[in-house]
PAVO-705024 format. One record per residue (C-alpha): residue number from 1; residue in three letters; x, z, y. Coordinates in nm, 2 decimals, always signed. Example, Ala and Ser with C-alpha at 12.3 -4.5 7.8 and 13.67 -1.06 7.14 Angstrom:
# residues 2
{num=1 residu=Ala xx=+1.23 zz=+0.78 yy=-0.45};
{num=2 residu=Ser xx=+1.37 zz=+0.71 yy=-0.11};
END
This chain:
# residues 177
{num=1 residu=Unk xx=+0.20 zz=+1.94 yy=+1.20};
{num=2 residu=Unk xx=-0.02 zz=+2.10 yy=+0.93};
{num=3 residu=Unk xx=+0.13 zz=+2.48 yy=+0.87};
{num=4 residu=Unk xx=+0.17 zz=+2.60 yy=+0.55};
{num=5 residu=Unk xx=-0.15 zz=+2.73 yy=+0.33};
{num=6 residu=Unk xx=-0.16 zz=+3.14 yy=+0.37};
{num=7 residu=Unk xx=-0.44 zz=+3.35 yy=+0.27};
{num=8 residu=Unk xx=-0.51 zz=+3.67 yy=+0.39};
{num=9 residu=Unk xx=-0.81 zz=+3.91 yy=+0.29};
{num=10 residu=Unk xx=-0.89 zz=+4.12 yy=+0.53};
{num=11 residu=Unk xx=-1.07 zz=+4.43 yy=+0.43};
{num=12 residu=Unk xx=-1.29 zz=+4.65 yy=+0.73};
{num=13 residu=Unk xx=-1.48 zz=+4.95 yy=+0.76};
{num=14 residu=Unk xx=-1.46 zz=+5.30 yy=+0.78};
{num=15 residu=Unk xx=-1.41 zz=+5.52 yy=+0.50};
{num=16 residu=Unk xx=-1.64 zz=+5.81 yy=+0.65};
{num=17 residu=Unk xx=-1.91 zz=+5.62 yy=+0.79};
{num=18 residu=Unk xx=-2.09 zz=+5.58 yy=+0.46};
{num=19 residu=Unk xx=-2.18 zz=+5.25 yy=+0.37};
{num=20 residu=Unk xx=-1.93 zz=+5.09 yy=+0.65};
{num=21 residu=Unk xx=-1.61 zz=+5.13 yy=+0.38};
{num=22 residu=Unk xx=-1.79 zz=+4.91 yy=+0.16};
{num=23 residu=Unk xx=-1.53 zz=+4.60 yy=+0.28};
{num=24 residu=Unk xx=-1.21 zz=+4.87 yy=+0.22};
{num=25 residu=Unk xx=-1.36 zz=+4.98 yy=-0.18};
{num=26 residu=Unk xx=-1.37 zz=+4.58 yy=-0.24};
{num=27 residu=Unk xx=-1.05 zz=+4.54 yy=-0.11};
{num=28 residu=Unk xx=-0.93 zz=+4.81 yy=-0.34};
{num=29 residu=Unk xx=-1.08 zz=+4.65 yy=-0.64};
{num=30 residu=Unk xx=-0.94 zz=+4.31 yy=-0.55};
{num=31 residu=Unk xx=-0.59 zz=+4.43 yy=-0.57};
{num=32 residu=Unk xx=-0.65 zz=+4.60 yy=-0.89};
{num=33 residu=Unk xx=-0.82 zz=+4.27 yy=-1.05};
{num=34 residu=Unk xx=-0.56 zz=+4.04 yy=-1.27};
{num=35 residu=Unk xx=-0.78 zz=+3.75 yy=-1.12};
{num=36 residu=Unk xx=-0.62 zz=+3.76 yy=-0.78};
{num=37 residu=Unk xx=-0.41 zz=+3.50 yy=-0.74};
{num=38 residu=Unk xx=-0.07 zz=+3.60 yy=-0.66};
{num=39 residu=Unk xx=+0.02 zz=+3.42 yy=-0.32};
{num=40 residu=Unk xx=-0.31 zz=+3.59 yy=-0.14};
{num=41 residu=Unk xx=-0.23 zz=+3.91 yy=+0.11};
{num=42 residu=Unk xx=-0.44 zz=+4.18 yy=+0.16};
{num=43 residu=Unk xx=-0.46 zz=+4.42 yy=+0.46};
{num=44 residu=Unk xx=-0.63 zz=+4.71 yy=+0.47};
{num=45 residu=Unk xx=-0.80 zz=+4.70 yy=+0.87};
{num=46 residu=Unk xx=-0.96 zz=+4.97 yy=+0.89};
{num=47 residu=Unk xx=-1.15 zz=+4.94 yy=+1.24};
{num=48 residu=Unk xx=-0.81 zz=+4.87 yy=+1.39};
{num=49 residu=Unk xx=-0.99 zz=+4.56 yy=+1.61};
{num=50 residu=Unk xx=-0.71 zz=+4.39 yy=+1.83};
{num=51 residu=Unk xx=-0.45 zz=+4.50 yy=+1.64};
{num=52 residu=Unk xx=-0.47 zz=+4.31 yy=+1.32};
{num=53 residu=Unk xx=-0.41 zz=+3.97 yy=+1.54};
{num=54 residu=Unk xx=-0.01 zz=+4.02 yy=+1.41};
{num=55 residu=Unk xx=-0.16 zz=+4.08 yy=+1.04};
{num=56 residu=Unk xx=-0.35 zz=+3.77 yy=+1.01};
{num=57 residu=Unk xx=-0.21 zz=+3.53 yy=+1.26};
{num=58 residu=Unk xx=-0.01 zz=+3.28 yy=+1.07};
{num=59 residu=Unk xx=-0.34 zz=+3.25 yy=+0.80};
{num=60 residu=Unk xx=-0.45 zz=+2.95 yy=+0.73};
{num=61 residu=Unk xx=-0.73 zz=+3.10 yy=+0.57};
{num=62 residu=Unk xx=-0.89 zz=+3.42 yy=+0.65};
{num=63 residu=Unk xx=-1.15 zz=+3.58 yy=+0.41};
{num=64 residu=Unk xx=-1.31 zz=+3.90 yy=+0.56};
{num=65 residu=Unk xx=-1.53 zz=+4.19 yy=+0.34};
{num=66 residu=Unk xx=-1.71 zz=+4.41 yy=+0.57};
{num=67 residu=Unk xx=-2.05 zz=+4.58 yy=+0.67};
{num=68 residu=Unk xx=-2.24 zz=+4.36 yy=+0.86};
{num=69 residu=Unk xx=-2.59 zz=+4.39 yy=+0.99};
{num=70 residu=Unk xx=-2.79 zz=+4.10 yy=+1.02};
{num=71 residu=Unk xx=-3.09 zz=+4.26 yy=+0.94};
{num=72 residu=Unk xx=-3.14 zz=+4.19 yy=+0.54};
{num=73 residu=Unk xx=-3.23 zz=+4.39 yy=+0.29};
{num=74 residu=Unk xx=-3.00 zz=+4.72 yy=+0.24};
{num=75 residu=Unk xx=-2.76 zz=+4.55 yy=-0.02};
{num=76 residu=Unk xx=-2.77 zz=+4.17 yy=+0.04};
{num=77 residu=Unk xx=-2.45 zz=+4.01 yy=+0.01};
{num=78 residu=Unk xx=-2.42 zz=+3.74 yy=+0.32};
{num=79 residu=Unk xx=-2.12 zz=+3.41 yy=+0.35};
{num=80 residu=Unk xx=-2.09 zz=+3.35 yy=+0.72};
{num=81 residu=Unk xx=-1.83 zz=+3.07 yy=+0.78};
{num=82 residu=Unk xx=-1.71 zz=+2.88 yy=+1.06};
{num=83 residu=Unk xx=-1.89 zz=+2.82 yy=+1.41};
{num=84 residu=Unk xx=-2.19 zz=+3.05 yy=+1.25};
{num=85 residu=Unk xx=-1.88 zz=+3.34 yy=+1.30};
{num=86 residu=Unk xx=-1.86 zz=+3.24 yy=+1.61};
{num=87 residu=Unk xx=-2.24 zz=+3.29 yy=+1.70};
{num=88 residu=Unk xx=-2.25 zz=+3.63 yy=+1.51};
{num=89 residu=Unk xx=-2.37 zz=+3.89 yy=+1.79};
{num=90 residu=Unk xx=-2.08 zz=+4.16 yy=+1.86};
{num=91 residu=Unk xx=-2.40 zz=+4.40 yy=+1.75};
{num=92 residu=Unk xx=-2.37 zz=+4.26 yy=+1.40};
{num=93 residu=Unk xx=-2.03 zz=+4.45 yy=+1.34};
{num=94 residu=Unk xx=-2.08 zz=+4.79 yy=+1.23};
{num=95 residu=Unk xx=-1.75 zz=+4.84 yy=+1.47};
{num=96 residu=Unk xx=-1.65 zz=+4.89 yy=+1.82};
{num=97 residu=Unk xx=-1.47 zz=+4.54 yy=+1.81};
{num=98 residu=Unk xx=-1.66 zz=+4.26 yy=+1.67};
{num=99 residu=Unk xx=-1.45 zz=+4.02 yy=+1.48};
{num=100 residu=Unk xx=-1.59 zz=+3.75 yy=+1.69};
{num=101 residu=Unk xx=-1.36 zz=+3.89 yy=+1.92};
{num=102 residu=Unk xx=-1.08 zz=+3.94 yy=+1.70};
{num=103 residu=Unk xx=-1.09 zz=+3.58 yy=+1.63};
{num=104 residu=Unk xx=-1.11 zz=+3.48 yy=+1.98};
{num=105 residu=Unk xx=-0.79 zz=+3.60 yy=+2.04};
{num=106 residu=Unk xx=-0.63 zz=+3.39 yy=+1.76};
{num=107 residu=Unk xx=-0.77 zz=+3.09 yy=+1.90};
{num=108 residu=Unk xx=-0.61 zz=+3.17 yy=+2.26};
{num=109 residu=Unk xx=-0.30 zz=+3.23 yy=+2.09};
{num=110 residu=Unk xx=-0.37 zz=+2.91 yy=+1.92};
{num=111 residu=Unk xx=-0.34 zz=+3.11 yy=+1.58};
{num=112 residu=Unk xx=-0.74 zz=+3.05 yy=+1.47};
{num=113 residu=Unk xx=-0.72 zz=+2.98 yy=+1.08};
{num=114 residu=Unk xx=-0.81 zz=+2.67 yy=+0.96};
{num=115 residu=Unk xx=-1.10 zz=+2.82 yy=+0.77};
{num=116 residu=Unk xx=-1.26 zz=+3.18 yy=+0.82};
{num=117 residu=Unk xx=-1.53 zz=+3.33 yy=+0.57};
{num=118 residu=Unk xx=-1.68 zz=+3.67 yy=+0.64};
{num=119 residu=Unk xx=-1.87 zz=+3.81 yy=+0.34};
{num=120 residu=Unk xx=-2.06 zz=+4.08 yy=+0.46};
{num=121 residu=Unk xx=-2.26 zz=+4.31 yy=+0.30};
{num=122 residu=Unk xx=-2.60 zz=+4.49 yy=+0.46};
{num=123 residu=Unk xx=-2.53 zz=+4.84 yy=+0.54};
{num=124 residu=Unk xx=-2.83 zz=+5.07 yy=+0.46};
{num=125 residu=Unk xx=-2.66 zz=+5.34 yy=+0.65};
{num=126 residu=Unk xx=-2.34 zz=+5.40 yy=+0.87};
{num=127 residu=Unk xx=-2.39 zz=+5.76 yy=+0.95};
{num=128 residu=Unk xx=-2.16 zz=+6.02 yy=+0.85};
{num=129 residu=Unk xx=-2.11 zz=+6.05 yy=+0.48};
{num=130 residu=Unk xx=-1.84 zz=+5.92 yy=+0.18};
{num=131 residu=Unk xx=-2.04 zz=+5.78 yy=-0.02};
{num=132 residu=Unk xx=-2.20 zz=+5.48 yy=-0.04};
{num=133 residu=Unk xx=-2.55 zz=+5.40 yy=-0.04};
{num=134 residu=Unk xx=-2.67 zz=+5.33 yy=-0.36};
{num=135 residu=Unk xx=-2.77 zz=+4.94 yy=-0.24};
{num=136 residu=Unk xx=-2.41 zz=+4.94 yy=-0.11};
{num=137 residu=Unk xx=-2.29 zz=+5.05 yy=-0.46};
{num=138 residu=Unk xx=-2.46 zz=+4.79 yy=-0.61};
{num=139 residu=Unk xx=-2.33 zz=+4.52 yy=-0.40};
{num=140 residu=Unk xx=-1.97 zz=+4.60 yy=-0.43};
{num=141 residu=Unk xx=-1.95 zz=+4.41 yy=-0.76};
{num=142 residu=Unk xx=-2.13 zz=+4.12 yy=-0.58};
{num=143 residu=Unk xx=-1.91 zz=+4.14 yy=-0.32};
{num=144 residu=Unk xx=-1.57 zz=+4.12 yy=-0.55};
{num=145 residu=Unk xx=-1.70 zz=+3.83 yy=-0.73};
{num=146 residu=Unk xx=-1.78 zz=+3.66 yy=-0.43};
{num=147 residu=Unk xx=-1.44 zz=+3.72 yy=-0.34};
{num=148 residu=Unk xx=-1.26 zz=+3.61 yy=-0.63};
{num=149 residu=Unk xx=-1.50 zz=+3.31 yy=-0.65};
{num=150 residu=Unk xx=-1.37 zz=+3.23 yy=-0.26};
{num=151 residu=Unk xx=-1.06 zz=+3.27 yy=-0.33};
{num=152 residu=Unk xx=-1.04 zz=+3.03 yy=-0.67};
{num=153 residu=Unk xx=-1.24 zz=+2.75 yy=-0.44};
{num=154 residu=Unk xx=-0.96 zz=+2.78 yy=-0.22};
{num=155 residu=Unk xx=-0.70 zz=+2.78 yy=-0.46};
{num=156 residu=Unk xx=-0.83 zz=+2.48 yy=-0.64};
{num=157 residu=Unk xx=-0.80 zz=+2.28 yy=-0.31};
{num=158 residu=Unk xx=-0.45 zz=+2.36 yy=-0.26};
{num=159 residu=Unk xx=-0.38 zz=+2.27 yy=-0.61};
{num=160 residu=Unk xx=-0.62 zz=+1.96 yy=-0.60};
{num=161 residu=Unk xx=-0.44 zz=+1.85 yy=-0.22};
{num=162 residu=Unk xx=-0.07 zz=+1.88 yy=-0.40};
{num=163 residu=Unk xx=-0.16 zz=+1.75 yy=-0.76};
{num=164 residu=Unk xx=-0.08 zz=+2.05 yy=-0.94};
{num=165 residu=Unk xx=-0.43 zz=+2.07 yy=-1.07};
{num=166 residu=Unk xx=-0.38 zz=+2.11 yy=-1.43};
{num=167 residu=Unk xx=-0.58 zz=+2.32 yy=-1.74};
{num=168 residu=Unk xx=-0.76 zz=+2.48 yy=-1.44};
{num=169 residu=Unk xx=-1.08 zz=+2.65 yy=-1.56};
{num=170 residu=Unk xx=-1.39 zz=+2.65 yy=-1.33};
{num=171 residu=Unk xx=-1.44 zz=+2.93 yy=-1.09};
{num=172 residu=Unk xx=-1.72 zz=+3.22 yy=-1.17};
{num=173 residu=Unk xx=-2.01 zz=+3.14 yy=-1.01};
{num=174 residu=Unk xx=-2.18 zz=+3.43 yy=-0.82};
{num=175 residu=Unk xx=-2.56 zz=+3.46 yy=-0.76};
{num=176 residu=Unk xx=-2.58 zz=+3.63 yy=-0.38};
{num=177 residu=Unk xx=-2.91 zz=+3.83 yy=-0.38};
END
């Protein structure tokens, strides 16, 4: 039996580890944003690791904004979906817990969303500091819009998959550096 559609934005980082917040500012902008759509949750994670598994367990679909280095440019905005999560090196996360791992445990549990994206943006530091980097503050608009442009795609299946697809405009399109 298919569960019912929930999506949940999960927002990671560190606040005081420079350009490592970068996942909680978007998250902060996405809940100030009219374009949200209303049925979408956000948590604020933090580098909580293990215990967001009761925050995001009954999502269908899981969209994550964090630091991620996967050695890019300072700045570059990367989607990683799917098994490619699943591949992501535990040194990728910028955190103590990879979210490989965090996902792991949902799929034990037998709680694994149906879909997972991880927009991640390249960290050009993580040392002390609460501020970010000014590739990092370039990227947080990117980052949003990719967001919101997730999020729409996803809403415009649900709507397509129950027929309430009417006088829906197309979603913005965002160019990922």
């Amino acid at each position: 039996m298919k569960r019912p559609s929930k999506t949940v934005v999960l927002g990671l980082g560190n606040l005081i580890r420079s350009d490592d917040g970068i996942g909680l500012y978007a998250l902060t902008q996405l809940e100030e944003d009219t374009r949200l759509p209303v049925d979408v949750s956000l948590v604020e994670g933090g580098t909580k690791g293990l215990e967001l598994v009761p925050y995001i367990c009954d999502a269908s679909r899981l969209l994550v904004l964090d630091a991620v280095d996967v050695g890019t440019t300072p700045g570059t905005v990367s989607r990683i979906a799917g098994k490619e999560l699943r591949s992501l090196p535990g040194s990728a996360s910028v955190h103590e817990l990879a979210l490989a791992d965090v996902l792991n445990a949902l799929r034990i549990m037998g709680q694994e969303p149906d879909e997972v994206v991880l927009l991640g943006v390249q960290p050009q530091t993580t040392e002390l500091g609460t501020v970010l980097s000014v590739p990092a503050q370039q990227a947080l608009p990117i980052l949003v819009e990719a967001a919101l442009s997730e999020l729409s795609r996803w809403a415009r299946s649900d709507e397509c998959a129950t027929g309430t697809m009417q006088g829906v405009e197309e979603g913005v399109e965002v160019a990922v550096p």
